[in-house]
N, C-alpha and C positions, 0 to 999 in steps of 0.2 A: 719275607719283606720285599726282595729283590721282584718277584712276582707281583705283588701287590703293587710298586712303584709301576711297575707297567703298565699294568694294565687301568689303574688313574692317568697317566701318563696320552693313554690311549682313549680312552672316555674324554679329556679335557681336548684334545687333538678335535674328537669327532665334534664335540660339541660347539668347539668356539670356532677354529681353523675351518673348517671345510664349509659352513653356513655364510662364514666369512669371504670364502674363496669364490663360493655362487653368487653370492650380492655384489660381488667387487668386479667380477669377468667381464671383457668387452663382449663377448660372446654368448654372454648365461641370458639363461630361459628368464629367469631372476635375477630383478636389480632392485637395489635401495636405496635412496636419493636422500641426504640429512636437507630439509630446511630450519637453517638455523637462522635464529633472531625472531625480534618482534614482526609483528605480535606471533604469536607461541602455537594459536591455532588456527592456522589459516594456509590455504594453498587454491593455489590459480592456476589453471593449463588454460589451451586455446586450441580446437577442433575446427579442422577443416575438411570438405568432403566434397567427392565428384567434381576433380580439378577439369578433367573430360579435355588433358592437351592433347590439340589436334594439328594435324599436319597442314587441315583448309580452314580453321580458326587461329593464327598466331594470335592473335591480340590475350587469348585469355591466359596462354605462359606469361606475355608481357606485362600486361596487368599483375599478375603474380608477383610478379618481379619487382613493379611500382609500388606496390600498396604492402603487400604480406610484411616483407622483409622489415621495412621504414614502420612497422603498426610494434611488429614484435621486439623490435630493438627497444623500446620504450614501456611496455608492456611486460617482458622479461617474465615468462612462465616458466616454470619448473619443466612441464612439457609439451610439445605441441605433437598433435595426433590428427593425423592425416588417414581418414577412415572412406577409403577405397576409391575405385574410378579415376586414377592418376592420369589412366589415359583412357582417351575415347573409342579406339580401336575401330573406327568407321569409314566407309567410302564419304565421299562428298555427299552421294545421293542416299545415304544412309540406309542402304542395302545389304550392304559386305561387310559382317562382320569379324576381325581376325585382326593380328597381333601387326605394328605396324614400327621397326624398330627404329626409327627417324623419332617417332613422337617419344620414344623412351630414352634417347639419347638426349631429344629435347628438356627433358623431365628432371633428367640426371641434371643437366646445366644449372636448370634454372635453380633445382633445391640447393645444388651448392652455391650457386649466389646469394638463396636466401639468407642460408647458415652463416653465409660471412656478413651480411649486413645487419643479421640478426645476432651475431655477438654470442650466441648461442652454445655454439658447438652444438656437429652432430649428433651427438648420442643423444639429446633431449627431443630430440626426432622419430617419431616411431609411426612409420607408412604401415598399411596391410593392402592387400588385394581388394578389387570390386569385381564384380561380372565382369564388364569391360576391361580388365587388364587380366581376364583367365580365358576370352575368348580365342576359340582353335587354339588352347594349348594342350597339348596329348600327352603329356606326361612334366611331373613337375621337375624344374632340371633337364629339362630338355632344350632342342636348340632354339623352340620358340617360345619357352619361357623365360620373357625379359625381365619379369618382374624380379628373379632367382641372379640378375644380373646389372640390372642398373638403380635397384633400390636402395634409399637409405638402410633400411630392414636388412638386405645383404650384403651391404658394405660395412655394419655393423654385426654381421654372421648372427645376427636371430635368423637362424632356417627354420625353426619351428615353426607349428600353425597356433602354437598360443603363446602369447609373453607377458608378464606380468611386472609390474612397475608399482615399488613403493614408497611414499614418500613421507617421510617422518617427522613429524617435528615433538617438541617434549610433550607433546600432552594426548596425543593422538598420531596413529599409521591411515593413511589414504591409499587405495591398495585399487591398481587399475589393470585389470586383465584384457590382453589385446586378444582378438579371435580372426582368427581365418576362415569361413564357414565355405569356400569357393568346392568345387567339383574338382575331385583329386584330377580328372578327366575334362577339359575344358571345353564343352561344348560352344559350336559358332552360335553365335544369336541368331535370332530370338528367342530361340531355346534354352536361354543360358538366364536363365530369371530368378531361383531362387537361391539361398543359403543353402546345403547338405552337410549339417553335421553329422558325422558319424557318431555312433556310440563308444567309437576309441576317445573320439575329440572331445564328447560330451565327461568322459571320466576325466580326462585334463586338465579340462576347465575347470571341474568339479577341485579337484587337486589343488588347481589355483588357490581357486576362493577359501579354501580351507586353509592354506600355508599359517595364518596366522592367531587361528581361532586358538589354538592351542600352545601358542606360544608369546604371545603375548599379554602384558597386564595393561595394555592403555586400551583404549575405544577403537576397533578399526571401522570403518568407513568403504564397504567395497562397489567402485565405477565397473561396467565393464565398457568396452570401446569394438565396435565389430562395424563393415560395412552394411550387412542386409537388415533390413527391422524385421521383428519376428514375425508380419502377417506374409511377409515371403520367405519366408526360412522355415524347409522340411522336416519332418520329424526323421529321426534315427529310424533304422531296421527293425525294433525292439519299441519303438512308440513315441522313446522321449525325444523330449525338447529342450532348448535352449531357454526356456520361459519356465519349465520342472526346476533346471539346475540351481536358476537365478531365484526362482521366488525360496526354494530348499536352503538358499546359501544368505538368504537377507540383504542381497543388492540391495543399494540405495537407488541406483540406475543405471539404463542401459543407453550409452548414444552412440548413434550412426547416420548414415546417409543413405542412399539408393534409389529412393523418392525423391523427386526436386518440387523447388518450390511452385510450377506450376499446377501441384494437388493442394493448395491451401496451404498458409501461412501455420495453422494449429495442426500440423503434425505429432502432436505427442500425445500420448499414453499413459493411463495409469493402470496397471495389470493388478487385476484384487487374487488372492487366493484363495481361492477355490475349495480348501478344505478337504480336497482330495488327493489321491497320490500322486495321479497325472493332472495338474493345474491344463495343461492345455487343449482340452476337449472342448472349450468354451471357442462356438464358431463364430459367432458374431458378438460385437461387444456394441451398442449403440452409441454413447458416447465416449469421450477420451480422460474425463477430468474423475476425480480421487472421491469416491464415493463417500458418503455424512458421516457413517458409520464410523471411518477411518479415518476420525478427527483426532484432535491431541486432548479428551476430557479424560483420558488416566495420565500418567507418567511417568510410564515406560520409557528406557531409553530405546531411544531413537536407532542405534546400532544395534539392536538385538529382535527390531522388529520383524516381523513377517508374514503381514498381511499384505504385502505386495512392491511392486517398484517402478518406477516412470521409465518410460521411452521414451527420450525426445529426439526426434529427426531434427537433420539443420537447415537442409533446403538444398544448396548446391552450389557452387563455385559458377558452374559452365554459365550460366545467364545470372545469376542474384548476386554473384561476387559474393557471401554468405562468408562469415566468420565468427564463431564461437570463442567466446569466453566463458570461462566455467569455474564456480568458486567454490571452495568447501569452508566454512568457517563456522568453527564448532559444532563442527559434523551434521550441520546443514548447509544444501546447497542449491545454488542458484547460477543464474547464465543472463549473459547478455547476448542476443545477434544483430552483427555490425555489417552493413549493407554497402558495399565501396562502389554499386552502380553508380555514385552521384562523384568518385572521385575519392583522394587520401582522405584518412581520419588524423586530424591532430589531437582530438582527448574523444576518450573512451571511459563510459561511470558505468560501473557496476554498483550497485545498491545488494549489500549481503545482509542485512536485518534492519528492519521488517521484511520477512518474506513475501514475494508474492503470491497471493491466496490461491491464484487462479494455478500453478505450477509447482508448488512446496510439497512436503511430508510435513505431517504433524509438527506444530511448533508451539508449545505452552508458555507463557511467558508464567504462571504459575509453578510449572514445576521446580525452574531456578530463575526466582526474580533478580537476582543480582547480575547475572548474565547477558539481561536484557533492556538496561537500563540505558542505551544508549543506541540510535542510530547511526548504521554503519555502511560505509560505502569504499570499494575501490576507486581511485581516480588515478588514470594512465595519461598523460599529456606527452607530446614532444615538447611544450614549451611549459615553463614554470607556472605552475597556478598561483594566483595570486586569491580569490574566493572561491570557498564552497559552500553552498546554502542547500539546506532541506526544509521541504514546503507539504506540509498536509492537506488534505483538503476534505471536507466533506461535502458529499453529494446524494445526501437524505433526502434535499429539498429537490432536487433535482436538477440542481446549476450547483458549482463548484465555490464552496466557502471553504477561503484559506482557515486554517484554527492554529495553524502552527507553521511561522515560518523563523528559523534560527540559522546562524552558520554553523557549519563543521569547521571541528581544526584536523590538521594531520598529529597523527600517533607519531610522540615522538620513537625514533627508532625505529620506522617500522620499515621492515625488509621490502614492502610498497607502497605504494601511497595510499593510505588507508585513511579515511577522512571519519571521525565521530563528531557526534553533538546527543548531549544527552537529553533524556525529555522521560515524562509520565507515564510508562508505557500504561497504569492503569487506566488512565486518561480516555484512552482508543478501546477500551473492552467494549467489543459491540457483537451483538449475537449475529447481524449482516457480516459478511466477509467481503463486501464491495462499496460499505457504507464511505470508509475511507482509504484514499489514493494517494501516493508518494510520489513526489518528483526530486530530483537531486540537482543541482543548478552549479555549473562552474565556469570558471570566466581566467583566462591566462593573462599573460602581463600584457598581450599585444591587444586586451580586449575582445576577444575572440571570447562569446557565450556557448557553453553546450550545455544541452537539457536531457533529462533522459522522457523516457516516455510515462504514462500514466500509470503508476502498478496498484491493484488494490491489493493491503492485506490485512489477515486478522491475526491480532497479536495470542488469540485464543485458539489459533490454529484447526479454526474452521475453513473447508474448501470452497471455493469459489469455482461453480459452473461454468465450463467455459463449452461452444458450440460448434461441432463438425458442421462441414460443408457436404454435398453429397460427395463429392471427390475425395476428401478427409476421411469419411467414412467406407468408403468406397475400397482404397488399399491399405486403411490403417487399422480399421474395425473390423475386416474380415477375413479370418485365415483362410485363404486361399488354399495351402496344401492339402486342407481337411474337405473345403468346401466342392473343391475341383472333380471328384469322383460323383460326388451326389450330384452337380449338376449337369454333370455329363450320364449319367444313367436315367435323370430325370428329363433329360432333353430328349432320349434315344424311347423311353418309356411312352411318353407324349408323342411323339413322332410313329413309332410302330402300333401306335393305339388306333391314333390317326388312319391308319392303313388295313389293319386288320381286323378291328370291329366292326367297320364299313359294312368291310367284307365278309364277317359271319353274322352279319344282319338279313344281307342279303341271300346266303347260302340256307340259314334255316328257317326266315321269318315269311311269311304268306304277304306279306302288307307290302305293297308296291310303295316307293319313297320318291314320287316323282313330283315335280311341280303342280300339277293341275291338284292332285292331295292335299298338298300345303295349301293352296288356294280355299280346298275345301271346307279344310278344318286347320285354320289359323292357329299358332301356338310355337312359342321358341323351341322345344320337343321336337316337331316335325318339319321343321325350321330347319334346324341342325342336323338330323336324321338325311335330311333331304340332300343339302348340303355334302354331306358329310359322307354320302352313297353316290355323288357324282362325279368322282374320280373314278369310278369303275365304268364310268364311262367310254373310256381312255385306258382299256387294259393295259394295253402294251407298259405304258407309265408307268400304272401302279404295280405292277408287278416288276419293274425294272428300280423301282424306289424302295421297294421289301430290299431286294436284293442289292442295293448299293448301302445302304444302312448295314445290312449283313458283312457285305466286303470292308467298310469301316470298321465294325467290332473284331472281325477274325483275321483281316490281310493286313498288310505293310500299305500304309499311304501312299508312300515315295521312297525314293534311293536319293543320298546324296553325299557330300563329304560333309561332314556330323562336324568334323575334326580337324581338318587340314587337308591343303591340295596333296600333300606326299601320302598319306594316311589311306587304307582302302574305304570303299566308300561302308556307307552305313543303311539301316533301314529304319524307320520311326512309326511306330503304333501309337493307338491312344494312350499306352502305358511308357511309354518311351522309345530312347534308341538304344537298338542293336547293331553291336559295332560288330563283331566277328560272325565270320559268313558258315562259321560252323555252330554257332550258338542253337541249333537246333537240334542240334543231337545231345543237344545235355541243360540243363538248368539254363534258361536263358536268366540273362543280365542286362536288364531296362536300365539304361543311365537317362539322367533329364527328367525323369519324374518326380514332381508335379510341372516341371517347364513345359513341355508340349502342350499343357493349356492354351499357349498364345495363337498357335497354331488348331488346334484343336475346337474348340470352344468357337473363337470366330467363326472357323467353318461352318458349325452347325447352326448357329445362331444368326448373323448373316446371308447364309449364305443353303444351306440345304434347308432348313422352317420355312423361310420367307419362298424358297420358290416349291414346295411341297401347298405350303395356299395358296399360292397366284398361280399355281395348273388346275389345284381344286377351284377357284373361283373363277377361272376361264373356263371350265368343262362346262359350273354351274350357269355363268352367264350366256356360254352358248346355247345351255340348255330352256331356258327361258327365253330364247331372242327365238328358238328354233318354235318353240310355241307359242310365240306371238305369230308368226309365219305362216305355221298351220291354221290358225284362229281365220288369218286374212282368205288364206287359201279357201277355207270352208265357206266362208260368205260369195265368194266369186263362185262358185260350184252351188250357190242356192236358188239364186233366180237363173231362168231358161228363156224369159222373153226378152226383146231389144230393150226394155225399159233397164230392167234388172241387169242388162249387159250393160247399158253405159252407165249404170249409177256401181255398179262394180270396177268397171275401167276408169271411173269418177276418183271411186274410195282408193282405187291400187296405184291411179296416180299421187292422192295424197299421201295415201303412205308411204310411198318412196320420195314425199318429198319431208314428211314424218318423219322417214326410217335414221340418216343420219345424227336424230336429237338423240334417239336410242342407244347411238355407239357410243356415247362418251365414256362409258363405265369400261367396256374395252379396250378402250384407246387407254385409258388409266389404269387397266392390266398389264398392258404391253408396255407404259412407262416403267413401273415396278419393275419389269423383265430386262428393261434395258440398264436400273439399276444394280440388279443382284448380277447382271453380266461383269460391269464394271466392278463390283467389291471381287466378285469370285477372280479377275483377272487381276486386278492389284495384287492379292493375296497369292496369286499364280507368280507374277510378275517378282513377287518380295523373294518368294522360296527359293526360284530359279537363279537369284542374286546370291541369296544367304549362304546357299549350300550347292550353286554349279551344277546346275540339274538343267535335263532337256524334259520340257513338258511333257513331250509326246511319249518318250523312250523312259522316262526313269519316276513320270506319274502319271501315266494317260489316265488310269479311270479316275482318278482325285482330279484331274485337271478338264475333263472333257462330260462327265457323264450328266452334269448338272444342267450344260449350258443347252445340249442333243437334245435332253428331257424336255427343257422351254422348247426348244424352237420346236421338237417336235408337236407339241402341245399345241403350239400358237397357229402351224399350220394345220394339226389336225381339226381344231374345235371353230378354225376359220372354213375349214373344207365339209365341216358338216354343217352346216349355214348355207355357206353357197351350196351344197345339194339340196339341200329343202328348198332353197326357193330358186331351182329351178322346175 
């Protein structure tokens, strides 16, 4: 029996005490947060991202400092999450990227002023890393990682790269998993672009999201919160992704920053599943909004779905002043972004049912009518509200007819200011999801109105289409990490084709491909043929263009510090950087891959295509000016008597007064020339900066071989011009 007491003794120990002792630690991976009170299901954080403080920007710590602190004092979220980019890590001229310990001291300041004016306390504070605060850092815990040194995260001893935050109230867990997805290895920008989860980090997370699947009887509800959006966040070694874990685990959503609002205001996503095992094979997605299919006509709970989960980016701090409110009530959820360019906010509405159709999950009001019988809104004021009014409108007809304008009251009891008024919800069943628009209206004692904006939604939990811009689609529809190898093989594919079918046209075909042919027999075919064989005009060129293309695919670009001025320097391929100078003698180790696209891709695209056809169409256009020349030549060599002499010396005067309307098509080659000089030396100019590089000495042929090729070009195909006619 003595045995038996023990070992219960010890089962009750493991089972209450130590699960206990992980939720409760200032320290643990895992915390548990009670929100108690009314109303019973409901919780509000507030996300803020790419603070971007700088050393030659004060105003936007100060601003932080006016607005953030004085918003959340009144607002009072359970947590506020600060999802990367803290600091800008920039020269003025925005060249020099690397770690700058003034702006992290800055950082430090200002969040603890926030914390005290926010009433808060720090622990409801949960920072992670962005690119720009892992730039030139070489190891984590090292002396130039400040983030390891002046963040809230490490003043609260989360050193992990994942933390998970749960918040409970009686009827439901809200369950928000923080992510580090940064390069264990901090590359200097521009190189420093995407997400690298590991497949260690991807099983974590995975660990996360499961903590409570299994041990809980309420509804969980799981957020995750990370800097990078997944169109820039690489896959694992092994394939997976962050978008595998999240759609496998039932995310409700994913938010973050690193995008700013200058790519469009509808940064968000709705990721469908894919119905295979790797969801993220899908390279482009055209639009952002929540597919028909994945309406709410069953009634399925809502937490056990998994046909997919939203992304919503917030825009960015550094210029939009950008801040997130984010709601879950009854385990739907909804966001407000509050825009402080114009100055403080004194009330802030959040509207949490009706959802908006254009950014929701499924919402039936049929599955549980009782639920839905009432319109609901947050309303955060510094000064007492005196009314709150909600106003429907319909706009069938195509101008805005109120149908329904009532006041809210406040919940009594309620742990925020939560404002209802009940209404018909069968009323609004409309198979449009834009037919009808919600605004919420509040006005404080001092008579001060705030309105919110127009939301449509459908109480039937149909989606509402909303439209990318090209830029929207641009870095949010396209994965980049998948895409970056196809268009880099497809560039080098096109470009050596370019080069060397020319060239075996030539070598085994009978058929001469000159101008006077084309003249002959007219035809885009012979056209291009012709074209297309005039670079071989120009050996030297084209054989020095095989061969530069070749030294791109097989050699090192450049040498530079990858990493830091103490650090030895590095070397960088199309596949990435190689830091150690012995990595040749064993399994090399590419870091930065897929980032050296930024680098990489503009080269080609910019900067070797464009001056691969303006040498081919200066060859071709010399080659045509050179046979108009001959033409003229041959008439002066036809007549022999004086007549035919002066009406020769007639014609050779006109055409030399002719001859200059001719040039303009090369004059507008040499413009083109003078353009890809200027990209290629910015580009020259940027790296030189980035990574402390001498052109000549640490990348002559990336920096010189392009610019030789024009000008040798421009003076050869000018030099065989002036031979013909003289």
């Amino acid at each position: 029996m003595a045995n038996a007491s023990v070992i219960i003794a010890v089962f009750l120990l493991l089972f209450f005490a130590i699960p206990s002792a992980i939720a409760s630690g200032d320290g643990a991976k895992r915390r548990v947060i009670d929100a108690e009170g009314s109303p019973d299901d409901l919780v509000w954080v507030v996300q803020l991202s790419d603070l971007h403080f700088s050393v030659h920007h004060p105003h936007r710590a100060q601003d932080f400092i006016d607005f953030v602190g004085p918003a959340l004092s009144f607002i009072k979220p359970s947590l506020v999450l600060l999802t990367g980019d803290l600091t800008d890590g920039k020269s003025k001229d925005m060249l020099t990227m690397k770690q700058d310990e003034e702006e992290w001291i800055e950082y430090q300041k200002v969040m603890q002023d926030v914390v005290d004016r926010s009433g808060l306390g720090q622990r409801a504070f949960y920072d992670i890393r962005g690119n720009h605060d892992n730039f030139g850092v070489p190891a984590t815990g090292g002396s130039l990682d400040f983030f390891s040194r002046y963040s809230i995260s490490s003043q609260q001893q989360r050193g992990g790269k994942v933390n998970s935050i749960t918040i409970q109230t009686s009827k439901r867990k809200v369950l928000f998993v923080g992510i580090d997805s940064t390069m264990d290895s901090g590359l200097r920008g521009p190189t420093n672009l995407f997400g690298h989860p590991t497949d260690e980090l991807l099983a974590e997370i995975n660990s996360e999201l499961l903590q409570w699947d299994s041990r809980s009887a309420q509804p969980v509800t799981k957020v995750s919160f990370g800097h990078f959006t997944l169109s820039f966040s690489a896959a694992s070694k092994t394939g997976k992704t962050l978008k595998d874990i999240f759609i496998d685990r039932s995310l409700a959503a994913y938010i973050c920053g690193h995008l700013h609002i200058k790519f469009g205001k509808n940064l968000k996503r709705h990721h469908h599943s894919s119905g295979r095992a790797q969801h993220s094979k899908q390279l482009l997605q055209l639009n952002g909004h929540r597919l028909a299919s994945e309406n709410a006509s069953s009634c399925r709970d809502t937490d056990t779905r998994s046909d997919g989960f939203w992304e919503w980016e917030i825009g960015d701090w550094r210029r939009s002043r950008a801040m997130r409110v984010l709601a879950i009530d009854r385990g739907h959820m909804s966001f407000v972004d509050v825009n402080f360019t114009s100055g403080a906010k004194k009330t802030i509405i959040l509207p949490t049912y009706p959802l908006d159709s254009r950014f929701s999950s499924s919402s039936n009001y049929k599955c549980d009518p009782s639920t839905y019988g009432h319109i609901r809104a947050l309303v955060f004021s510094a000064s007492p509200i005196i009314s709150v009014e909600a106003k429907v409108y319909d706009s069938s007809s195509g101008s805005l007819i109120v149908v329904l304008d009532t006041p809210m009251k406040l919940l009594d009891g309620s742990r925020g200011d939560l404002y209802v008024a009940p209404w018909h919800v069968q009323a609004f069943e409309d198979p449009s999801p834009d037919r009808y628009v919600l605004q919420i209206e509040a006005t404080d004692f001092k008579g001060r109105t705030t309105t919110t904006e127009l939301r449509p939604f459908s109480v039937t939990g149909v989606p509402s289409q909303f439209k990318w811009g090209w830029a929207e689609f641009f870095v949010l529809g396209c994965q980049w990490d998948s895409l970056y190898h196809p268009i880099l093989w497809g560039i080098y594919s096109f470009a050596l084709s370019a080069l060397l079918i020319p060239r075996a046209l030539l070598f085994f075909s009978r058929r001469h491909f000159t101008y006077i042919n084309f003249r002959t027999n007219k035809s885009f075919i012979n056209g291009l043929l012709w074209i297309s064989t005039e670079l071989y005009s120009i050996p030297a060129v084209s054989f020095c263009m095989i061969g530069y293309l070749l030294y791109l695919a097989l050699c090192p670009w450049l040498y530079g510090q990858a990493l830091s001025e103490e650090g030895e320097r590095a070397f960088m391929t199309y596949r990435g950087w190689v830091v150690s100078r012995f990595s040749f003698l064993e399994k090399m180790d590419f870091l930065g891959s897929p980032d050296v696209m930024v680098v990489v891709l503009p080269h080609l695209i910019f900067v070797v295509l464009p001056a691969l056809v303006t040498i081919t169409l200066l060859a071709t256009e010399s080659s045509v000016h050179r046979d108009y020349l001959l033409s003229i030549s041959s008439k002066k060599k036809d007549g022999s008597d004086n007549r035919n002499k002066k009406y020769a010396s007639q014609n050779n005067s006109g055409n030399k007064s002719t001859e200059p309307k001719r040039r303009w098509i090369r004059r507008l080659f040499l413009v083109v020339s003078l353009a890809i000089f200027w990209k290629h030396f910015k580009n020259c100019e940027a790296l030189v900066k980035a990574y402390e590089m001498n052109p000549v000495i640490h990348f002559p042929l990336y920096s010189l071989t392009v610019p030789l090729l024009l000008v040798y070009s421009i003076w050869r195909t000018g030099r065989n011009m002036n031979t013909t006619s003289t």
